[in-house]
MARFISE-142710 format. One record per residue (C-alpha): residue in one letter; y, x, z. Coordinates in pm, whole numbers, padded with zeros to 5 digits, always signed. Layout:
<dodos>
AYXZ
...
</dodos>
This chain:
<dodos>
X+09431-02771+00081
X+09159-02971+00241
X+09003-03062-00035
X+08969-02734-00171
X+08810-02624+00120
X+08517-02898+00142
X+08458-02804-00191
X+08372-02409-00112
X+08157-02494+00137
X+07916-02724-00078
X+07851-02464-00312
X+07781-02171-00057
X+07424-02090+00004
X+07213-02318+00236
X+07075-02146+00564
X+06866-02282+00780
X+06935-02278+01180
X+06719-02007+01239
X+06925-01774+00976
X+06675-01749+00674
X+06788-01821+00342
X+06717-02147+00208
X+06401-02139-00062
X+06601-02328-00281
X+06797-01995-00411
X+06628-01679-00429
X+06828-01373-00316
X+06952-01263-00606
X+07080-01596-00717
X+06788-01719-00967
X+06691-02058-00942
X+06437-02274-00823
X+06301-02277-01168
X+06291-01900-01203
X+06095-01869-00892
X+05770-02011-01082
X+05788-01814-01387
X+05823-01464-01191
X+05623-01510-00911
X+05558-01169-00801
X+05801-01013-00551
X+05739-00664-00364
X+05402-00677-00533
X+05270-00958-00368
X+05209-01298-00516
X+05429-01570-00325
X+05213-01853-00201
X+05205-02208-00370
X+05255-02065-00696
X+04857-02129-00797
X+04736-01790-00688
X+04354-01711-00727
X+04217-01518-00413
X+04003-01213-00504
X+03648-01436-00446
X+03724-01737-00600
X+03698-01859-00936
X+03904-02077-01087
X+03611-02393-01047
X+03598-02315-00730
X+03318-02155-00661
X+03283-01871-00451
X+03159-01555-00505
X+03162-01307-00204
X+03024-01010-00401
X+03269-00918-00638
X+03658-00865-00648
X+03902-00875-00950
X+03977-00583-01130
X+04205-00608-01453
X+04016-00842-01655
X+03688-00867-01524
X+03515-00906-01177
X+03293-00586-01042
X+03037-00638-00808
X+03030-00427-00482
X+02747-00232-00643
X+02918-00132-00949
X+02838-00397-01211
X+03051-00598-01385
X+03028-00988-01350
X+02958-00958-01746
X+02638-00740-01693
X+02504-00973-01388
X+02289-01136-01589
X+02112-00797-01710
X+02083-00697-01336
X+01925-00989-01219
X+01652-00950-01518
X+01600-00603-01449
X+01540-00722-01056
X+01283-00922-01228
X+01107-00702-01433
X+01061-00425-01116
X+00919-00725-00931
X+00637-00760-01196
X+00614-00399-01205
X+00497-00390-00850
X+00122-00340-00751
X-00036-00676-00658
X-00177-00728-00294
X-00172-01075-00133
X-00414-01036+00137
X-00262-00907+00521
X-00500-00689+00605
X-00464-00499+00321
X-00220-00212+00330
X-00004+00037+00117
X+00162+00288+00238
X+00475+00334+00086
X+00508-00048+00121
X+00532-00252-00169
X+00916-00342-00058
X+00970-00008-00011
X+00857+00126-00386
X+01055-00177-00501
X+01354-00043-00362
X+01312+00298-00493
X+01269+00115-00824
X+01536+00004-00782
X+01761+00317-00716
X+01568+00532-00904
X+01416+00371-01217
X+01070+00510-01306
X+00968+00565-00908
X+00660+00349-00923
X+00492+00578-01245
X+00451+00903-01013
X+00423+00728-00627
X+00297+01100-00427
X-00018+01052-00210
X-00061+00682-00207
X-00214+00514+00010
X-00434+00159-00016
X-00599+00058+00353
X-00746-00241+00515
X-00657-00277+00874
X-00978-00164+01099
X-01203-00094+00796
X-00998+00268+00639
X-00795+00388+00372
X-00796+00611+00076
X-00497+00860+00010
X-00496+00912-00388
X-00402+01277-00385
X-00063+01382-00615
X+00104+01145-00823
X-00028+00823-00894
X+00100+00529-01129
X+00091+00228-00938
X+00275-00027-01183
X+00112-00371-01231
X-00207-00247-01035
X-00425-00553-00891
X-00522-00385-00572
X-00772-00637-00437
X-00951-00691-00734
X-00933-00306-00766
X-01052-00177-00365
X-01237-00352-00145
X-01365-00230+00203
X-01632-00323+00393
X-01799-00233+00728
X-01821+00177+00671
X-01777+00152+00299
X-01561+00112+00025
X-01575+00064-00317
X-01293+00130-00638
X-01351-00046-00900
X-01649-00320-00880
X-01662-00351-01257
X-01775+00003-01386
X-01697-00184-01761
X-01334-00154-01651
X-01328+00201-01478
X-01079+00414-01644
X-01202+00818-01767
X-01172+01046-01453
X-00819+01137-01380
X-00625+00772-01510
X-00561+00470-01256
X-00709+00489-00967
X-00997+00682-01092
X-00883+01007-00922
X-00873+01256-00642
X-00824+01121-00301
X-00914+01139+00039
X-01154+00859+00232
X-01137+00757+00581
X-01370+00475+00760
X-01380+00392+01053
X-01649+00246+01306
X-01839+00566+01262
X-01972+00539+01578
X-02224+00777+01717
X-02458+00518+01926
X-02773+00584+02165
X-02953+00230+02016
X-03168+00179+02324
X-02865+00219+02603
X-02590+00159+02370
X-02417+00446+02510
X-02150+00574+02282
X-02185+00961+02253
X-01840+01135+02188
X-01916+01497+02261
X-02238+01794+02296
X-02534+01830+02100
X-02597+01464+01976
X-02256+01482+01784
X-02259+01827+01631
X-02602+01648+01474
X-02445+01372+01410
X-02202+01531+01212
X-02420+01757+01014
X-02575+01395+00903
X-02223+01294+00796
X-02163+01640+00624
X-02479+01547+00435
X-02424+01248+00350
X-02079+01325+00201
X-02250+01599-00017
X-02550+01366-00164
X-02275+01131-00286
X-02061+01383-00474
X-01845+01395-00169
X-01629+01714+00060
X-01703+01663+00385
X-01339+01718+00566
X-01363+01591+00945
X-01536+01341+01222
X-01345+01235+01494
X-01676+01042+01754
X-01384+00877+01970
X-01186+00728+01704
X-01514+00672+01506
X-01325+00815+01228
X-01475+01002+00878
X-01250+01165+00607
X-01456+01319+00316
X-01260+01367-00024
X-01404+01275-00409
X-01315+01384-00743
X-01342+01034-00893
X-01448+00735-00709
X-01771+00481-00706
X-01918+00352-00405
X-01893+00555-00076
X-02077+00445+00268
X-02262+00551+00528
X-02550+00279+00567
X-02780+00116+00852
X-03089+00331+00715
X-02840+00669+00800
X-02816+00570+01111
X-03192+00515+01174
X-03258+00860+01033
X-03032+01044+01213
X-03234+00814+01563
X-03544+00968+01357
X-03423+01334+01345
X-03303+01281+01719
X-03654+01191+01865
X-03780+01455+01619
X-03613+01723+01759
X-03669+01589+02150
</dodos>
């Protein structure tokens, strides 16, 4: 009777002190063996049993921006790790798209990140950009008015601004017809417009000497095809608007005619 009862207690299940079930025998009674080819229990896989975690690829390699779905990976922005490679070209192909403009104190307004971005989400963007804007920090700007196709412009070998001038396209042999590139309506704005008294240097931002001063300006504007639209004489600041665009200024001589039409009129 002894006997018998050693041998029952060999073949009962193992358990461990702390009461859990020994690994070795599942709970309902499948082996070791079985364990391994059924390794999902609940719904969740049980550990040790080669398990890929959702980032990880089988060489190892990580890659944080996609999880596993069926049987293929999505990205978190909606691609599948099949079409990466056609995302990442496309990335490419909107960064050539964008207009060209290497030097800092040049300016567009949207920025050129920006209208990559909007590429980006909206594919075509950079063909009708509305009331763009090319400056140069301290010189002015131009605002081309409406819709404007900015793709795979050169900017600084297109507009260049000097001291109260600016000038779109250098090379008249490579102006477009009125109304294509940058050949267009827009509005102008230099600055340093200053309304001076040469002999004190006194700057004169209000009364007579400005409303003549601006008359010159309004002048001006209209002998170079121009629409005279404002003066501001404390931010030195003139906005006239074109049709098309050549070379707009206002000149050292203005300024010694408009001293000429001052005495004149003393």
């Amino acid at each position: 009777m002894q006997r018998k009862h050693l041998h029952s207690r060999q073949t009962s299940t193992p358990v461990h002190e702390n009461g859990k079930i020994s690994e070795e025998v599942s709970l309902n009674g499948s082996s070791r063996e079985d364990k391994y080819k059924n390794p999902v229990q609940n719904g969740f896989v049980k550990e040790g049993i080669h398990s890929v975690k959702p980032n990880q690829k089988p060489n190892g390699v990580q890659d944080d921006h996609s999880v596993q779905k069926g049987d293929s990976y999505i990205t978190l922005t909606g691609h599948r790790a099949g079409e990466a490679a056609i995302v990442y070209e496309h990335g490419a192909d909107i960064e050539a798209l964008m207009p060209k403009l290497r030097r800092t104190d040049y300016y567009t307004e949207p920025r050129i990140q920006e209208l990559a971005a909007k590429e980006r989400a909206e594919s075509g963007f950079c063909r009708r950009v509305k009331d763009f804007v090319v400056g140069r920090h301290g010189y002015g700007s131009i605002r081309f008015m409406g819709e404007t196709d900015v793709r795979c412009l050169d900017l600084e070998s297109l507009i260049q601004f000097n001291n109260r001038e600016v000038i779109v396209y250098m090379d008249d042999s490579k102006k477009p017809p009125v109304g294509q590139g940058l050949n267009k309506p827009a509005e102008v704005t230099l600055l340093n417009i200053k309304c001076f008294d040469k002999k004190t240097g006194r700057q004169y931002t209000e009364g007579p000497k400005i409303e003549k001063y601006k008359e010159m300006l309004r002048r001006k504007a209209e002998d170079q095809g121009a629409e005279f639209v404002s003066y501001d004489a404390i931010k030195g600041e003139w906005k006239f608007r074109v049709s098309h665009f050549s070379k707009y200024k206002l000149g050292d001589e203005e300024d010694d005619e408009w001293d000429m039409d001052l005495a004149l009129a003393c």
